[in-house]
N, C-alpha and C positions, 0 to 999 in steps of 0.2 A: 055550537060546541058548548055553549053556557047553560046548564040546565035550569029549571026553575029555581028562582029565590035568589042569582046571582053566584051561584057556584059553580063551579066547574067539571065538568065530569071527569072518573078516573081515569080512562082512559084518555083522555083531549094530555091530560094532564102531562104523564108518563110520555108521551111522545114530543111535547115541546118539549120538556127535560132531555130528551136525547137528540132532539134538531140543536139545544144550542152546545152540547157535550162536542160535537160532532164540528160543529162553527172553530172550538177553542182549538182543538185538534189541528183543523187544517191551514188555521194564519200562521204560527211559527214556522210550520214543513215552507209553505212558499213562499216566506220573507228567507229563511237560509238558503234557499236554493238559488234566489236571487241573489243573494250576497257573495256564496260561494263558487260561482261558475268560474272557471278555468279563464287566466287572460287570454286565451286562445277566443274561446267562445266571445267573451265580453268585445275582441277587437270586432270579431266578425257581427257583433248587433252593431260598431259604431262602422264599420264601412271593409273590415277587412273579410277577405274571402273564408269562410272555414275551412282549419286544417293547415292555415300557413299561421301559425301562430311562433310562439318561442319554438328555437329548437330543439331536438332532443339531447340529452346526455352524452348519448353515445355520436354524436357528430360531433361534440367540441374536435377544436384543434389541439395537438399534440403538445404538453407543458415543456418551454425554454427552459434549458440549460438552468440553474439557481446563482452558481458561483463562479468568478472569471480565475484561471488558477496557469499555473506552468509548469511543464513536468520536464524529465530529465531522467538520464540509467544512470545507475551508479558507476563509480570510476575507480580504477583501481588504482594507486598510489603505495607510494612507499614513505611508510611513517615509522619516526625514530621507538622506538620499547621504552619502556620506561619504568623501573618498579619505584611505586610510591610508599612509603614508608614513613610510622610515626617514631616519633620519641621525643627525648628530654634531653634538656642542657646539660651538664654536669660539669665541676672541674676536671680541669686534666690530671692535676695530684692539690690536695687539701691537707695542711699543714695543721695538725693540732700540737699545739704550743701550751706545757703546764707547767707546773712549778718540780724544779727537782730536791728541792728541798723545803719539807714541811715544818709546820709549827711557828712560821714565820705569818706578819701581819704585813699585806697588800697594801704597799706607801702608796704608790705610783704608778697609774694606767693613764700615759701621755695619749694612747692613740684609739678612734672609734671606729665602727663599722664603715666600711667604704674607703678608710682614708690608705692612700698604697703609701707603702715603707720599703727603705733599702734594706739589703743585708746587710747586717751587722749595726740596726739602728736599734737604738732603746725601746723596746716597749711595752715593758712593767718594769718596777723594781718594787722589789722585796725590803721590809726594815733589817738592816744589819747591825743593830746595835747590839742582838745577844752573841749573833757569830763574831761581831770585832772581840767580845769580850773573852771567846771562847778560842779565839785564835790566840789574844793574849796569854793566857794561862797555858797553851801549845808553846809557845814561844818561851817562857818562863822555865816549863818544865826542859824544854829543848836547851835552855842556857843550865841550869842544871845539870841533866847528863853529859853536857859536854866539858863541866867541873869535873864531873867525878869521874869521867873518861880520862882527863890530867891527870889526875892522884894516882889514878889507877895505876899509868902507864908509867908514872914515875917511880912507884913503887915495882913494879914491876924488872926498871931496868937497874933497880939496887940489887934486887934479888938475883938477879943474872950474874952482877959484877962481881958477888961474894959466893955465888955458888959452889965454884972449886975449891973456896977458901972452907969451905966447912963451919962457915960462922951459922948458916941456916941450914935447917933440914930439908931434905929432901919434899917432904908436907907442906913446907912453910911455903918455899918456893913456888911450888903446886900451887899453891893458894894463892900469892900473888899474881899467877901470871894468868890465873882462870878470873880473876878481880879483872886482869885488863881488859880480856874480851866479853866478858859479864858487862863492865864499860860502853863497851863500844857498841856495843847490841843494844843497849837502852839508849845510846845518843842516838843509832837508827830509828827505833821506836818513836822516840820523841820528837823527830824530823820530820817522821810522819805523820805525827798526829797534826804538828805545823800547815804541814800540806795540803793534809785535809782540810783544814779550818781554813786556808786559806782558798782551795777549790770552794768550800760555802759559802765565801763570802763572796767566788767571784759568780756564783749562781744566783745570788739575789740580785742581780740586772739579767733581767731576759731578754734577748737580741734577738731581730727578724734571723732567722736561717736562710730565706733568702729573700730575692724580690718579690711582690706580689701587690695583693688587697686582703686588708683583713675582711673576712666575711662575717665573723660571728665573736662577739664577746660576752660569753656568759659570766666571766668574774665581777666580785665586786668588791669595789675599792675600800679600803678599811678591813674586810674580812682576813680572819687567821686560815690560810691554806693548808692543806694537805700534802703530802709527796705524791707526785703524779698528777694531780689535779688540773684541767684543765681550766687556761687563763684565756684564749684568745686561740681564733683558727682563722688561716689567712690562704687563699688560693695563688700558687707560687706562680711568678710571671704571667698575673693575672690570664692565663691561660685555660681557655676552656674548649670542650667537646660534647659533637652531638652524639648519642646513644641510640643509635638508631634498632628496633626491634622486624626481625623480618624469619621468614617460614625456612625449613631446612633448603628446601628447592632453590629462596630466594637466593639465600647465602651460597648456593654452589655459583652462581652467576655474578657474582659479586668477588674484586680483586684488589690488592692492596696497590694504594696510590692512586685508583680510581676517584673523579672528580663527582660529585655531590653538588645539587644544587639546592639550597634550603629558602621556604618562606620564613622569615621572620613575624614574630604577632604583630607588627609595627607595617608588615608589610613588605619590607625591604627584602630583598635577595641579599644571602648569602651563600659564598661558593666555599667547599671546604673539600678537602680532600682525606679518602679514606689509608688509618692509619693502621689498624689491625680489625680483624674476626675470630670472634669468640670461638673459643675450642671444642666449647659445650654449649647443649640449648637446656634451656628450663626445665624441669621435669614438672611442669606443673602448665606452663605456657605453650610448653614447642616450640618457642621460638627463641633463637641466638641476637646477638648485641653483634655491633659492626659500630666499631668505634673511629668517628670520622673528628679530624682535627679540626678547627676552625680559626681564620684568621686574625690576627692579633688589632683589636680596634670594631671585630663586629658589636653590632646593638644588639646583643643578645646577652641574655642575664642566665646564670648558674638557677638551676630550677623552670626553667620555662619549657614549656612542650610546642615543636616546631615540628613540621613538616616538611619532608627532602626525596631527591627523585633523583635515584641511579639511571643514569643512562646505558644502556646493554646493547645499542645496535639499534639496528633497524629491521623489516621487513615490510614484502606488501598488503595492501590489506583492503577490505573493498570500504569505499566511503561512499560517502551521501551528503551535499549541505547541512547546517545544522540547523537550516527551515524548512529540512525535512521531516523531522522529527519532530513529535507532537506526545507532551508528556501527558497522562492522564490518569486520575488514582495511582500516580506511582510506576506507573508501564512505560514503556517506548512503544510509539505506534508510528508508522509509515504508512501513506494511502497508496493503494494501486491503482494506478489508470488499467480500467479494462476497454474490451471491444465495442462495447455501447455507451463510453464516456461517463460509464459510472465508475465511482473511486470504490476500494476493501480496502477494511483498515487492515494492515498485515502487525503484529506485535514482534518489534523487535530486542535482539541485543545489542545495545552500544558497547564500542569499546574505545579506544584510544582518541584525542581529538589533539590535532593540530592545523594552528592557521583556521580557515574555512572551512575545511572539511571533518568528519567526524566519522571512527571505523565502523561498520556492522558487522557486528561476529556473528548471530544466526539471524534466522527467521526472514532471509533477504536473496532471490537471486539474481544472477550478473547481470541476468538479460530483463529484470524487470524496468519498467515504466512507474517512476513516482511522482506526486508532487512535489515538488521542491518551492514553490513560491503560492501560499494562500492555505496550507494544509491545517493550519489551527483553525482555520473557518468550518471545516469539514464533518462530517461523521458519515456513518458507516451507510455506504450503500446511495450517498448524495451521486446528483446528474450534474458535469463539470461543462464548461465549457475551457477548453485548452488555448492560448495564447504563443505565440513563440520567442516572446522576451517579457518575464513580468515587469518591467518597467514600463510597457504601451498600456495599461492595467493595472490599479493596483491592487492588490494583490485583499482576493480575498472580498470586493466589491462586487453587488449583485448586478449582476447583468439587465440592461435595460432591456422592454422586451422587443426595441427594434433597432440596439446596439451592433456595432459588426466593429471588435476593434482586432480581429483577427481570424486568419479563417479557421473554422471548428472542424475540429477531428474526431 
């Protein structure tokens, strides 16, 4: 193949060029082939028979149960009504307390916010030193007219005594005896004006009107008052009441003397009982005020917003546990046991809840099959295994796969 001189010919040449093309080709094809054969084949070169290799897909065994759960039908019960209703504390009556006579300077503010007062205790006084002065000059002018109420009436009964006698005229006489009752109408006058001064001066001590708590004191001490002006406002026999706001419908089921159960922000229950229902509702709300009294000593403060629950009766209503019910985004959801031990989430409405049990208003019927023990484990369309007390299981734990703690349904 080597021509003269050590060359090669063209042809020789061209064809080793494609024996080794042809070499690099065929070593990768049968080192993957060897690497890739199927475990089936690879058992049968070490001693297994071909064709018993892994099994196929389609012969697996049938997937256990996931979740050990308990179910239950609903039941029907009779649970009390209840309409739940907001509102606010308020007093029962708020006493605002001001000055009845102005132009007077604010001596004396004995008493602060919180503190309770009797009726008829002190709790401002007013400076009286321009009324004592002004009663006096009442009093001066009043000693006065009742000088010249004397004169008058002395003069008077000369004029009487000498009238037949002709010593005075008939004018003169006139004139004395309209002097006496001229008299006497300015000693009225002036008695009242006494009176007066004396009612001002007895208005510069302002008295509780009655028992209570003062609530509020916007006066302040040293300032010159106005007439009318608010000094102090005080909640009487520290008495107060809940406001409660409820729909026209509510308020038709709602009766006076009816018993109220309230939460307090503190917690505490209080019970109060309803004392009147508004005659009118909001024009702006729709809804009416049902004003319930409350008892004397509750922890509850003028201004707070509490929560209270008319009781209306009872009826019945179909329940469910309350581990049957599974909130989710906001929904109620219930699982159905169906015929092939798969659960459907069914979405329900709750309604009223007492004790253990909790109502369902729609999306549930009598004669369904739910979980009631393990349903927050669940979702839609899981394979349940059924127990018949979730206590032998707890609830919601995956089933072993050669568990038996109850027989399956």
């Amino acid at each position: 193949m080597i021509a003269e001189g050590g060359r090669m010919r063209p042809h020789a040449t061209r064809a080793a060029a494609l024996v080794v093309l042809a070499c690099f080709a065929a070593g990768p094809r049968s080192h993957a082939t060897a690497a890739d054969a199927p475990a089936g084949q690879g058992a049968s070169a070490a001693g297994t028979p071909a064709g018993q290799g892994t099994p196929a897909a389609g012969t697996t065994s049938q997937a256990r149960p996931a979740l050990v759960v308990a179910v239950g039908s609903p039941q029907r019960a009779d649970l009390a009504e209840r309409i739940v209703a907001n509102g606010s504390v308020a007093p029962w009556q708020e006493a605002s307390i001001g000055a009845e006579v102005g132009g007077l300077r604010l001596a004396e503010l004995p008493v602060a916010v919180g503190d309770r007062v009797r009726q008829g205790q002190l709790i401002a006084r007013l400076a009286a030193e321009t009324v004592e002065a002004d009663l006096a000059v009442a009093e001066a002018g009043a000693a006065q007219a009742q000088a010249a109420l004397a004169q008058a009436r002395a003069d008077a009964e000369r004029a009487r005594a000498v009238r037949d006698s002709g010593a005075l005229s008939a004018q003169q006489v006139s004139q004395y005896l309209s002097a006496e009752t001229t008299a006497a109408a300015q000693l009225q006058a002036a008695q009242a004006q006494v009176l007066q001064q004396r009612l001002r001066l007895a208005r510069t001590r302002v008295l509780a009107p009655d028992d209570g708590v003062i609530s509020a004191r916007p006066a302040t001490l040293g300032s010159v008052v106005a007439p009318g002006q608010e000094l102090l406002r005080m909640v009487l026999r520290e008495r107060l009441e809940w406001r409660a706001e409820l729909t026209a419908a509510e308020l038709a089921r709602i009766r006076i003397g009816q018993r109220v159960q309230l939460l307090a922000p503190s917690g505490d229950g209080v019970q109060g009982r309803v004392r009147m229902i508004a005659p009118t509702l909001d024009p702006r709300t729709r809804l009416g005020v049902v004003f319930v009294d409350l008892p004397a000593g509750a922890r509850l403060r003028a201004g707070e917003f509490a929560r209270g629950e008319f009781s209306v009766g009872a009826s019945t209503a179909l329940t469910v546990p309350p581990s049957a019910v599974v909130v989710r985004d906001g929904f109620h959801y219930v699982f159905e046991l169906g015929a092939d031990d798969r659960v459907t989430r069914r979405k329900v409405q709750p309604g009223r809840r007492a004790g253990d049990r909790i109502e369902i208003v729609a999306g549930l019927a009598a004669d369904t099959r739910v979980v009631v023990s393990g349903a927050g484990f669940l979702n839609d369309g899981d394979r349940v295994r059924v127990v018949q007390a979730p206590a032998a299981v707890p609830a919601g734990v995956p089933a072993a796969p050669g568990a038996s703690n109850g027989a399956p349904r």
